[in-house]
C-alpha positions as a printed Julia matrix, in Angstrom:
702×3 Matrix{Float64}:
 124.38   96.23   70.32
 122.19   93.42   71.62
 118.21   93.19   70.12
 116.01   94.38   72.62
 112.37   93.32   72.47
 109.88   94.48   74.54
 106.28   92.45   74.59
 102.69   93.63   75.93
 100.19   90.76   75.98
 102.54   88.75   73.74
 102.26   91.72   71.52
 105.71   93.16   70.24
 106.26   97.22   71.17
 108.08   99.28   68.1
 110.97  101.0    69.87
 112.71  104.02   68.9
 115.89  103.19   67.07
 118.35  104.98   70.08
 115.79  103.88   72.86
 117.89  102.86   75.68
 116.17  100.57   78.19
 117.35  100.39   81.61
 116.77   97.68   84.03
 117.34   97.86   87.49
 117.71   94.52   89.37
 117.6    93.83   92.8
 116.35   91.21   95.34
 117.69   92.78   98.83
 118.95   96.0    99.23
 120.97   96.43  102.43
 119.51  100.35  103.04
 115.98   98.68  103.48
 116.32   94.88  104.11
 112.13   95.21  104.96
 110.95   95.65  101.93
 110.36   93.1    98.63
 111.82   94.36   96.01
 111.75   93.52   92.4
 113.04   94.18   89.16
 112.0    97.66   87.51
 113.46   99.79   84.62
 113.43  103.61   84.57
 111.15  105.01   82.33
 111.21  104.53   78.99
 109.34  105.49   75.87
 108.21  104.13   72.68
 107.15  105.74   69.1
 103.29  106.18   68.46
 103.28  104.26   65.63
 100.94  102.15   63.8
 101.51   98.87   65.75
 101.87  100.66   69.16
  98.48  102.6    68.45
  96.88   99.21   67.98
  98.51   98.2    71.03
  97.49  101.11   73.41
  93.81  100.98   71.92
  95.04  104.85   70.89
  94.7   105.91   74.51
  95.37  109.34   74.1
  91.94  109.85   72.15
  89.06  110.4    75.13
  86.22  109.73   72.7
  87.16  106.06   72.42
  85.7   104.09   75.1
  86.27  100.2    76.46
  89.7   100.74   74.94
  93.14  100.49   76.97
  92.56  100.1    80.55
  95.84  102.17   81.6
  94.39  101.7    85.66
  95.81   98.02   85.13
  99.33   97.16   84.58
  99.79   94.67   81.61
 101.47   91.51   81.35
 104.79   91.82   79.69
 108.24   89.94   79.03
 111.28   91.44   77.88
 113.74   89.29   75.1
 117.02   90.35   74.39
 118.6    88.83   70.95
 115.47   87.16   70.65
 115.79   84.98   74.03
 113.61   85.35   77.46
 115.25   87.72   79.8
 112.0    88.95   82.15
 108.64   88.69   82.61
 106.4    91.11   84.64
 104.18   93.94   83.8
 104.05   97.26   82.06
 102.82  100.56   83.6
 101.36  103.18   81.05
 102.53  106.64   82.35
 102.0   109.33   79.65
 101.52  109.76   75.93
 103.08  113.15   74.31
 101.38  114.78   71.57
 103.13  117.02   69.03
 101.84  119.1    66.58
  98.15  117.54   67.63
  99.57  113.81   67.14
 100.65  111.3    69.38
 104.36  111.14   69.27
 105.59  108.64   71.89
 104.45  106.83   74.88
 105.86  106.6    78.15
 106.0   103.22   80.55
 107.87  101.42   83.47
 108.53   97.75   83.4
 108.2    95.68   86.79
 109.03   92.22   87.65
 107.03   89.38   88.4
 106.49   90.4    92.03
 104.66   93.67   91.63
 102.28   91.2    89.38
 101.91   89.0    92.73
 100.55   92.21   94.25
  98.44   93.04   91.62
  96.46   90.05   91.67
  96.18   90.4    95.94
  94.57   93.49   95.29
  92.38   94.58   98.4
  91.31   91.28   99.8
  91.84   89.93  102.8
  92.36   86.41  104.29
  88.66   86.03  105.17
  87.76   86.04  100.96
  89.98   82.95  100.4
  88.23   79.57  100.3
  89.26   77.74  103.38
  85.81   75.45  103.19
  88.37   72.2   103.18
  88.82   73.03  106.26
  85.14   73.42  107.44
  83.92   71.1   110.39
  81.14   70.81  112.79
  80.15   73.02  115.05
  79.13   71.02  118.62
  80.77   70.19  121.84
  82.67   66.87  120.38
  84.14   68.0   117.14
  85.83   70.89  119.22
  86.39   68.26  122.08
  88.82   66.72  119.0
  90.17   69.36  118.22
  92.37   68.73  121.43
  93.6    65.46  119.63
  96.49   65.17  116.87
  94.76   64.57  113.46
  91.35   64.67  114.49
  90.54   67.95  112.57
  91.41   68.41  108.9
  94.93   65.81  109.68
  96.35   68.11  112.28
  96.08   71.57  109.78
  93.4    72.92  112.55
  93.42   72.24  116.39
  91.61   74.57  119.0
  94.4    76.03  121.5
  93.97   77.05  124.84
  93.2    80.85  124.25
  90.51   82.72  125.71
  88.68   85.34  123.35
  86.65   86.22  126.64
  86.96   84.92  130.24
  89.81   85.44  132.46
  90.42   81.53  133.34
  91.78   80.92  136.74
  92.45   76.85  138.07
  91.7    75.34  141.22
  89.82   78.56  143.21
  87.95   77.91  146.19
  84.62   77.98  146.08
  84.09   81.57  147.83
  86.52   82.68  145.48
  84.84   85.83  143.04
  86.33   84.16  139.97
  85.28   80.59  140.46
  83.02   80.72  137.71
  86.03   80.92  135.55
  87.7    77.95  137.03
  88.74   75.85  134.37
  90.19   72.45  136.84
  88.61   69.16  136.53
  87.08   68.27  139.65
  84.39   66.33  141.02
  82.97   68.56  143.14
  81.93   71.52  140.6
  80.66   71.97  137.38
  82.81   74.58  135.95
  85.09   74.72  132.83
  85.72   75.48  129.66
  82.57   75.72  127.3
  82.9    74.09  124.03
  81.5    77.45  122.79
  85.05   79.27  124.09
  87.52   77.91  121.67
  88.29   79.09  118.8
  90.5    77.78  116.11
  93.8    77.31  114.95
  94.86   77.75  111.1
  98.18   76.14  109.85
  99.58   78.79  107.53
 100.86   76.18  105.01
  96.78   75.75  104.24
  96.39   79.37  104.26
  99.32   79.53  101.52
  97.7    76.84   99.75
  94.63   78.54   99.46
  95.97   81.55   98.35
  97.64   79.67   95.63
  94.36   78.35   94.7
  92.71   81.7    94.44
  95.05   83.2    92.34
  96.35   80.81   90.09
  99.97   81.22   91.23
 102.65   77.93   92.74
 104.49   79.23   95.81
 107.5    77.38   96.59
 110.6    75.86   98.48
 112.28   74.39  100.27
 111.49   76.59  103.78
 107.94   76.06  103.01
 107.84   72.85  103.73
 110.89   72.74  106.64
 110.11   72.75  110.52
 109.3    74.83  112.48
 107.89   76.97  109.3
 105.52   73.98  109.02
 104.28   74.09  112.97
 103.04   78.08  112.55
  99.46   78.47  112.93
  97.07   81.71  112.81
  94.41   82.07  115.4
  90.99   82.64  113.31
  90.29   85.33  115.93
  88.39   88.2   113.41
  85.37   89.61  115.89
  85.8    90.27  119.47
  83.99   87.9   122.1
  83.16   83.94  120.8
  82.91   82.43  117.78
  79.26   82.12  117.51
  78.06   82.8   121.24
  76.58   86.26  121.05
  78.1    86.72  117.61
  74.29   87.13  115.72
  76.23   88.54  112.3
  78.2    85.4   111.89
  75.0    83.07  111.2
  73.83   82.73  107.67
  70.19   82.97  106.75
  69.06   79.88  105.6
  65.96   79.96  102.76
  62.62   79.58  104.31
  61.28   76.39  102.23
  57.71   76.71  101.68
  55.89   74.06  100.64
  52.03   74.99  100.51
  50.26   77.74   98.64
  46.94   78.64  100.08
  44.04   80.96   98.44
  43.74   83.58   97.72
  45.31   84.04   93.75
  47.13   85.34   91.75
  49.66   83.34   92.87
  53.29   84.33   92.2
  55.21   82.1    94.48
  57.66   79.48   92.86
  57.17   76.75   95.74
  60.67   74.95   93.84
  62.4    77.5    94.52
  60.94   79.41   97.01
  60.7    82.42   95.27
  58.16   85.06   94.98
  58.71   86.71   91.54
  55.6    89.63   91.23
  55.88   89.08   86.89
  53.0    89.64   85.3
  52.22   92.71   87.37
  52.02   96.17   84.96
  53.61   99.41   86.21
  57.18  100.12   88.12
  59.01  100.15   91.17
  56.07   98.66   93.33
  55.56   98.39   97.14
  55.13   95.44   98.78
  54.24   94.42  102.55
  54.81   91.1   103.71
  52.79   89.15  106.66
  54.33   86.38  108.31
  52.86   84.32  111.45
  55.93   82.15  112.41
  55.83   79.35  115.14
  59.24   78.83  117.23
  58.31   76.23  119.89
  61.56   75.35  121.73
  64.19   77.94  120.58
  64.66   80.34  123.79
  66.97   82.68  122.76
  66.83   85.43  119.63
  66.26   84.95  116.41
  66.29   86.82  112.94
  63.27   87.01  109.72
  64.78   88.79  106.74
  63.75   89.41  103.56
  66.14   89.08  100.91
  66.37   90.29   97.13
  68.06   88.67   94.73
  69.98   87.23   97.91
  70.83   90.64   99.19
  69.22   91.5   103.01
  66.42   94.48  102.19
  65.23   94.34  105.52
  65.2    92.15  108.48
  63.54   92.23  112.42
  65.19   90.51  115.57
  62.57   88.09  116.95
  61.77   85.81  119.91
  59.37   82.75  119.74
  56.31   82.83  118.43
  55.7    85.84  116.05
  53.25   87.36  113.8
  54.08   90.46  111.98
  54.73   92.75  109.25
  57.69   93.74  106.82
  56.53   97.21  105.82
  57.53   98.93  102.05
  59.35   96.66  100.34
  60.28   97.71   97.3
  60.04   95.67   94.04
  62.37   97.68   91.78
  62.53   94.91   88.83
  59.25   92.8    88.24
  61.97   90.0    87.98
  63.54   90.52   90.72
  63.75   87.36   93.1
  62.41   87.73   96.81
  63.1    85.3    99.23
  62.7    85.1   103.2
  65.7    84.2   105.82
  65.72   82.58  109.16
  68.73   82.75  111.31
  69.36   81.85  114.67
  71.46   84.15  117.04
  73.21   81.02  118.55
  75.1    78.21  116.51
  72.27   75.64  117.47
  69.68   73.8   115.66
  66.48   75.6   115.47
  62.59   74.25  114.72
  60.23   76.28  113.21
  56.83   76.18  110.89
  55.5    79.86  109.07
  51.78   79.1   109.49
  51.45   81.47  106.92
  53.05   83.85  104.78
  51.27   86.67  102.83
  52.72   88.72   99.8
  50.38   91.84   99.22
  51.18   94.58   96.44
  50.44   98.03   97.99
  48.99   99.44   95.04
  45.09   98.27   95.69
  46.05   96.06   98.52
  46.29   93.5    96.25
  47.18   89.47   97.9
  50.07   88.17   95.15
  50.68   85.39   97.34
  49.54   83.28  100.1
  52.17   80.13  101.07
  52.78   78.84  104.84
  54.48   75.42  106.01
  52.61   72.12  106.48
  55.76   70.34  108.77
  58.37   72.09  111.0
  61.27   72.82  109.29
  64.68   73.23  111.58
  67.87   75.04  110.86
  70.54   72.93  112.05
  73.52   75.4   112.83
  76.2    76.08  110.46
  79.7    74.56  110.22
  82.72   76.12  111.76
  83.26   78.18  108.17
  87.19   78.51  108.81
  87.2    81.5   105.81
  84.74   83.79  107.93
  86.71   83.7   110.93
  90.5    85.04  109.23
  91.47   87.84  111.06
  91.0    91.67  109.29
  94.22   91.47  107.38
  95.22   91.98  103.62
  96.3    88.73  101.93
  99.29   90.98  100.34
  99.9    92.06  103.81
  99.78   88.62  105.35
 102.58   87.31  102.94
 104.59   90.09  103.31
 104.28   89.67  107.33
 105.9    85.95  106.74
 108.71   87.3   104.38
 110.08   90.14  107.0
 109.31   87.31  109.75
 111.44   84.76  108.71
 114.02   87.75  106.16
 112.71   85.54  103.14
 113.87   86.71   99.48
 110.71   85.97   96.7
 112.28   84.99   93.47
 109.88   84.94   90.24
 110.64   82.29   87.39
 107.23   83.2    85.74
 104.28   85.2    86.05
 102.98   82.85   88.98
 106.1    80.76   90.34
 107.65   81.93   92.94
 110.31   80.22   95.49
 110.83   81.69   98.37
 114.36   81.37  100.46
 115.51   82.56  103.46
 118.53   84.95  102.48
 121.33   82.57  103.71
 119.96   79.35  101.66
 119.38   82.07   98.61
 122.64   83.12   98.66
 124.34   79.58   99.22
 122.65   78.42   96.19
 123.84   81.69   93.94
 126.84   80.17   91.49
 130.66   82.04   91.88
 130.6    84.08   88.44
 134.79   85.49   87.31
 133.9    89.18   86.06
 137.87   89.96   86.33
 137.51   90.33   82.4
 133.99   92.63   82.49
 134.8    95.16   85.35
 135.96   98.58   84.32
 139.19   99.04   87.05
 139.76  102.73   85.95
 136.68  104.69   88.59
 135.7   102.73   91.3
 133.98  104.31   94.31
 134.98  102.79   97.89
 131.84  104.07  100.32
 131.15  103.59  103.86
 128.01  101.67  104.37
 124.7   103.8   105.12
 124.03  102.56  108.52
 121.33  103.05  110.73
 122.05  104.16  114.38
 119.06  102.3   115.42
 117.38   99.2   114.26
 114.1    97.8   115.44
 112.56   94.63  114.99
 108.64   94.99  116.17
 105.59   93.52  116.5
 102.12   95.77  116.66
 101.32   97.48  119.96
  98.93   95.29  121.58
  96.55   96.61  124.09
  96.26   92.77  125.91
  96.37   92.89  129.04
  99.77   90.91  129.81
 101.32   92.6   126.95
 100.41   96.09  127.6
 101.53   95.45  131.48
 104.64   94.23  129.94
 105.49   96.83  127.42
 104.63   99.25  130.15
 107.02   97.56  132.15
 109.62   97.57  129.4
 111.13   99.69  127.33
 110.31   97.29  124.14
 106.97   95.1   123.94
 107.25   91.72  124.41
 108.47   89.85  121.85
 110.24   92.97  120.14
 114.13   93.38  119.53
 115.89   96.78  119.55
 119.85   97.95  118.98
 121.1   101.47  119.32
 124.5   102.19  117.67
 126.82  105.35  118.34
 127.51  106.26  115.28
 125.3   108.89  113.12
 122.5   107.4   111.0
 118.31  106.95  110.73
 116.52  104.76  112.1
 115.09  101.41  110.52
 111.99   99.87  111.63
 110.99   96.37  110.46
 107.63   95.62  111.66
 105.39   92.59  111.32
 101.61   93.01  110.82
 101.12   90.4   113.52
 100.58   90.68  117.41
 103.09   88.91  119.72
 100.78   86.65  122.04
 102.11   86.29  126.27
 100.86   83.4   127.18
 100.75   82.24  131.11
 100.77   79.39  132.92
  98.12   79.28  135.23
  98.59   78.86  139.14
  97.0    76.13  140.75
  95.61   77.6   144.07
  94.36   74.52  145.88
  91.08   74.94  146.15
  89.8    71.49  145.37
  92.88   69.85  146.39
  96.1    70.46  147.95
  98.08   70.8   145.14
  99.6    74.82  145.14
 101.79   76.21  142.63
 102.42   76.58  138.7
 100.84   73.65  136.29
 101.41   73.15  132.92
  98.41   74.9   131.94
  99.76   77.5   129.45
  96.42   79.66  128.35
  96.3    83.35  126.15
  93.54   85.68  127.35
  92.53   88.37  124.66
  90.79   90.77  127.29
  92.39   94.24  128.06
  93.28   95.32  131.06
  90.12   97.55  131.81
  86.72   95.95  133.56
  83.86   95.17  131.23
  80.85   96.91  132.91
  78.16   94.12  132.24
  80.18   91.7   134.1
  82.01   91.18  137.4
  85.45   90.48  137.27
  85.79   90.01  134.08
  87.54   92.26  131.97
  86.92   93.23  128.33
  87.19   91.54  125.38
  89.8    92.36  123.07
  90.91   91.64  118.98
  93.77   93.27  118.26
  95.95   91.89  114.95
  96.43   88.69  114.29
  98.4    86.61  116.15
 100.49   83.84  115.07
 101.63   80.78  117.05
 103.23   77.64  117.21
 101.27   74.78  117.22
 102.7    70.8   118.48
 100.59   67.83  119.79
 101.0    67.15  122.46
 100.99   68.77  125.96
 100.39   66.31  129.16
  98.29   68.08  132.33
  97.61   65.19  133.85
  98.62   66.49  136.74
  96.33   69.38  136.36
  93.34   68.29  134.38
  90.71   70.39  132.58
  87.25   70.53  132.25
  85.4    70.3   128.85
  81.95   71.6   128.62
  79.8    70.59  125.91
  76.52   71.68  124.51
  74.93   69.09  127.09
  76.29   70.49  130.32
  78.02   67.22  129.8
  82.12   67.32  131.48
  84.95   66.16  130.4
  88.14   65.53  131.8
  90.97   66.4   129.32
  94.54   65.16  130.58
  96.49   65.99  126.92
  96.43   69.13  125.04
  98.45   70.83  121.89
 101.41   72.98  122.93
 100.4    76.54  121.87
 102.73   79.31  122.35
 105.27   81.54  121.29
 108.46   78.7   121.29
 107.55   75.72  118.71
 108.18   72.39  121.27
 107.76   71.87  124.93
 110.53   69.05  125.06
 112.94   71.56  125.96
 114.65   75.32  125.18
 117.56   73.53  123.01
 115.39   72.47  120.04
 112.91   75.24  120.64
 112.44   77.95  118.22
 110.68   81.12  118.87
 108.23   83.79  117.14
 110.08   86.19  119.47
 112.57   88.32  117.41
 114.96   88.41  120.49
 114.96   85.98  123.76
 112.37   87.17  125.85
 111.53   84.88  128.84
 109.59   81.89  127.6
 106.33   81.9   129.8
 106.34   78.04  129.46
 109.58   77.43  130.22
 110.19   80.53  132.51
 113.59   81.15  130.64
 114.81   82.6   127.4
 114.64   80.64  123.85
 117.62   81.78  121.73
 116.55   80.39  118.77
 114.36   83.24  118.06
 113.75   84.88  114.94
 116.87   87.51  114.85
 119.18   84.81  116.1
 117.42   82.28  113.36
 116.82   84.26  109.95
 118.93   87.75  110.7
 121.76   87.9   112.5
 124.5    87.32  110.17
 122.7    89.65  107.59
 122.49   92.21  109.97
 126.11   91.28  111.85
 128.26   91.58  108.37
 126.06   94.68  107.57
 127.37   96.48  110.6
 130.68   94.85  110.21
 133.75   97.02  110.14
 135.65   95.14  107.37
 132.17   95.91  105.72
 132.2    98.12  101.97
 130.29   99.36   99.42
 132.03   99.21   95.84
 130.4   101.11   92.84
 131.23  100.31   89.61
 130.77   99.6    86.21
 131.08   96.5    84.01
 130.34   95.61   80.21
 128.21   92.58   79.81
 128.45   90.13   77.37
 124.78   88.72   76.05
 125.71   85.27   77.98
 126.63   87.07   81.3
 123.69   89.14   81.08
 121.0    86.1    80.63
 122.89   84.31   83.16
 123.38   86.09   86.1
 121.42   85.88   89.25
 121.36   88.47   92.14
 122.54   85.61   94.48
 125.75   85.31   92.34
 128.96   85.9    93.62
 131.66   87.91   91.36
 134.56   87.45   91.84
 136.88   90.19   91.12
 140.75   91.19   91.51
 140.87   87.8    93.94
 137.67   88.61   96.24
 134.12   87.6    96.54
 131.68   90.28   95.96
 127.7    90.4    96.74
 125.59   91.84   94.04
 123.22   94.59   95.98
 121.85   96.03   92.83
 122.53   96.09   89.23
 121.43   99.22   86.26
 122.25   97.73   83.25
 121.34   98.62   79.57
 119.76   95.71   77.78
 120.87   97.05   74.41
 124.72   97.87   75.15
 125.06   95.85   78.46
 126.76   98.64   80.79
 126.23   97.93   83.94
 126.55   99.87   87.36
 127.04   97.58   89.92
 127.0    97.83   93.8
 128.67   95.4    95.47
 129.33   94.48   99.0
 132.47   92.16   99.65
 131.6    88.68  101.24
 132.5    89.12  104.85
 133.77   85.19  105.71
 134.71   84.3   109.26
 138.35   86.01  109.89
 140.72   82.73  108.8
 143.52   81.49  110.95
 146.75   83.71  110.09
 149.54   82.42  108.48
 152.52   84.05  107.98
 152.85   88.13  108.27
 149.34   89.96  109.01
 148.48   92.1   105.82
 148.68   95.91  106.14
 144.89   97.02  106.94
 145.75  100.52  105.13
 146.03   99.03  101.72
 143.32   97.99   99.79
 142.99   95.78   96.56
 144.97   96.92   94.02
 142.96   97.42   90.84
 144.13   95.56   87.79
């Protein structure tokens, strides 16, 4: 019998004496190749005693509080003869009581993984701290975004994708979209404003960042291999422009006073630009607050808030000059912290002066403070914060998009190092293990492999306009895969969190020139297909998931430039672009790879990619799944101590002269039985030599 240890918070459980703990392993199950699995045990309990009281903060009593947090799973390890076997977490399930005292408690153990998405929790992409990654928000930092390293070394660039307009090139001049012309010419002043773009995220810094956040390494060798490190995500999180329009994505920016006029009391911290009422006797006052506020060459909206302890309490949308009143504010705390905001509605510097401000306490209409401005102050637009533009997605979610994408196995060595493989290099780096001695030849089941009769690889629905016109068209969206079997069976589903961009090239239609036909001008448009009602021909603006793409400098259009608008009116003529689409080069369909999971027509190339993601990352899984030399062998095995520390789900066993696949493993840690499932290693069929074998006999057991 082997020693079995069990740890909570590098606290050692008492077990019962005849306590048999069993652990089931696996990495990749064939019935549900989707999903990330990890190691768990079934349930298990362990004695109420003294020690494990101490340990569980005697949970089962409700009159102790700020004791055992049993919401939480704990950090745990598992040691067998006194040597690390696992690491992961324990779930508290149940206590019994007998006789009115705690007898035993209940748990699960789970790997390492199930830790990973603990720490995830609910957030999303946008609460990761992307600042690195912060630039400036004007016509020629976006202009450089067009150019190879000019933004963050190449991990952002600003792609040709439309949040808004429908782009068109070349139109005549009578033409009803020739406000959306994006061509270079002489002639007109159209194009695309620097206030379009939006953009581009290289996923290795999103990684990073999540790494950063939660304390944990992600590794590998895929990780940092092409065209993995060419994926970008579109920071495309609010419908319409970045900032254009957008009044919610400004910050407020601290009014900074810098005169205090009569009358007193005066309460206002001019350092800090605070008013704190202290001093004041009663509770849970009313204030109103008087501002006269000169904007003298802003034209467009702008926003006055009040803000307690640096949370909005009220606020009023403003243009120009303005005197007025905040109404009722309540002081709930006389220590509370009141401050006043400005924001602009547009990412552009704004100048402004309070002439005065006036703090007066309700309760006898009594003046706490008088301040107001001496010189103009001006708020000069915010950075392009990359962490407030992530798309609405879970950061758990987002990983596990990338895993499915690209069929990726997530191995733990420790509570926060993880190595990620795609199942081929995972399983070529698994060790050829002999269990001819271990293997228990007198029961083993042969079983035909649960199959599904239908398998679909999908992207979300997308209500784009090219997409939906396409999926309509279809019987599969593009980018999506499906294969129907005729046999009986379910139907598996393995679908990314993502949207599948279509991306066109535009037409050039000559109306500046005589040039007619297709350019190199490859542009997304996120409207939908139906008409927005406050404009003409243009259609409505549209979010949808997030959308991944490849991302390579460079693209050449000389032949059909574009024009860059910046915050001047000023235009540019840009001749060189980065490739953004779907397929990961523009040098040609043999070294292209593609985010489509089967080979759709590239809309650069007008032809199929093969190297999508099926053919890439699943096809021989899923081709010696559905094989018919394909089985499924249960059966059990004693384990020696060294076996069990050693072994590895990637492992082959060999056994009675054949390789076998480990699929999942129950094994007791204190006797080291072990059912195993095992799927034989389906090689490609050798050259014969000598007599074919019979195909009605099977291996012989020993």
């Amino acid at each position: 019998m082997n020693q079995v240890d069990i740890y909570i918070d590098n606290k050692r459980l008492d077990l019962f004496q005849d306590e048999q703990i069993n652990l089931n392993l696996i990495a990749q199950n064939y019935k549900d190749p989707a999903k990330v699995h990890t190691d768990f045990s079934q349930s298990f309990t362990v004695p109420a005693s003294q020690t494990n009281n101490a340990i569980f903060k005697h949970y089962y009593r409700v009159d102790v509080f700020g004791g055992f947090d049993a919401r939480l799973r704990q950090d745990s390890r598992i040691e067998i003869n006194a040597l690390p076997f696992r690491t992961g977490v324990v779930q508290l399930e149940s206590i019994e009581i007998k006789d009115t005292q705690p007898y035993a408690y209940s748990m699960t153990f789970y790997g390492d993984v199930v830790n990973l998405a603990d720490l995830f929790g609910e957030d999303y992409l946008y609460n990761l701290d992307l600042s690195g990654l912060d630039h400036d928000y004007n016509g020629e930092t976006i202009k450089s975004g067009f150019n190879q390293d000019a933004l963050e070394g190449g991990n952002v660039f600003y792609p040709l994708m439309s949040p808004v307009r429908n782009w068109v090139y070349n139109v005549g001049a009578a033409d009803p979209q020739h406000d959306d012309d994006i061509s270079f010419a002489e002639s007109h002043d159209h194009g695309i404003h620097y206030y379009e773009l939006k953009p581009a995220v290289k996923v290795t810094k999103i990684l990073e960042a999540i790494e950063d956040k939660y304390g944990i390494v992600l590794t590998g060798s895929f990780l940092t291999s092409s065209p993995f490190t060419d994926l970008y995500l579109w920071a495309h999180r609010y419908e319409g422009y970045m900032y254009e329009g957008q009044p919610t994505a400004m910050a407020y920016q601290k009014v900074n006073f810098n005169h205090t006029a009569a009358p007193t009391p005066d309460y206002f911290n001019l350092s800090t630009d605070t008013f704190t009422p202290e001093g004041v006797t009663g509770s849970g006052d009313i204030y109103d607050i008087y501002f006269d506020v000169d904007i003298p060459s802003y034209t467009d909206n702008y926003y006055l808030a009040v803000l307690t302890n640096g949370v909005v309490v009220a606020e009023q949308l403003l243009n120009g000059p303005q005197t007025g009143t905040f109404l009722d504010i309540p002081i709930t705390n006389y220590f509370d912290s009141v401050t006043l905001g400005i924001k602009p509605t547009t990412n552009a510097p704004m100048v402004y002066q309070f002439q005065q401000c006036i703090f007066t306490r309700d309760t006898g209409s009594q003046v706490q403070a008088n301040v107001d401005q001496t010189l103009t102050a001006t708020y000069q637009g915010t950075k392009v914060q990359v962490s407030s533009l992530m798309p609405e997605i879970k950061v758990g979610d987002f990983l596990s998009g990338i895993i499915k994408m690209h069929n990726l196995v997530m191995i733990p060595s420790s509570p926060t190092y993880f190595t990620l493989h795609t199942l081929e290099a995972w399983y070529a780096a698994g060790t050829d293990r002999n269990y001819q001695d271990y293997i228990d030849n007198k029961e083993v089941n042969v079983n035909v492999p649960e199959l599904n009769r239908r398998i679909e690889f999908d992207y979300q629905d997308t209500e784009q306009i090219l997409g939906y016109q396409y999926q309509r068209a279809n019987s599969t969206g593009y980018g999506d895969l499906r294969a129907d079997f005729n046999f009986d069976g379910g139907e598996l589903k393995i679908e990314l969190p993502f949207e599948q961009p279509l991306f066109e090239r535009l037409t050039d239609y000559g109306g500046h020139t005589t040039s007619v036909g297709l350019t190199n001008v490859l542009v997304y448009k996120s409207q939908t297909r139906e008409f927005d009602n406050d404009y003409p021909n243009r259609f409505q603006a549209y979010v949808g998931a997030p959308v991944l793409i490849y991302g390579e400098f460079s693209l050449d259009i000389t032949a059909n430039p574009i024009s860059f608008i910046d915050e001047s009116d000023e235009k540019f003529q840009i001749n060189e672009v980065w490739y953004a689409n779907v397929s990961s080069t523009s040098i040609g369909t043999g070294p292209a790879y593609s985010t489509n999971w089967g080979a759709d027509i590239d809309p650069f190339y007008l032809t199929s990619v093969n190297k999508g993601l099926y053919q890439t990352y699943w096809k021989d899984y899923i081709e010696d799944l559905y094989s018919t030399n394909r089985r499924v062998y249960r059966l059990s095995a004693v384990l020696p101590i060294g076996e069990i520390l050693k072994l590895k789900l990637n492992d082959k066993l060999i056994w009675n002269g054949t390789k076998w696949i480990i699929n999942s493993v129950q094994l007791n840690l204190a006797t080291g039985k072990a059912q195993l499932e095992l799927l034989n290693d389906i090689q490609p069929a050798p050259v014969p030599i000598g007599p074919e074998p019979d195909p009605t006999e099977g291996p012989t057991p020993a």
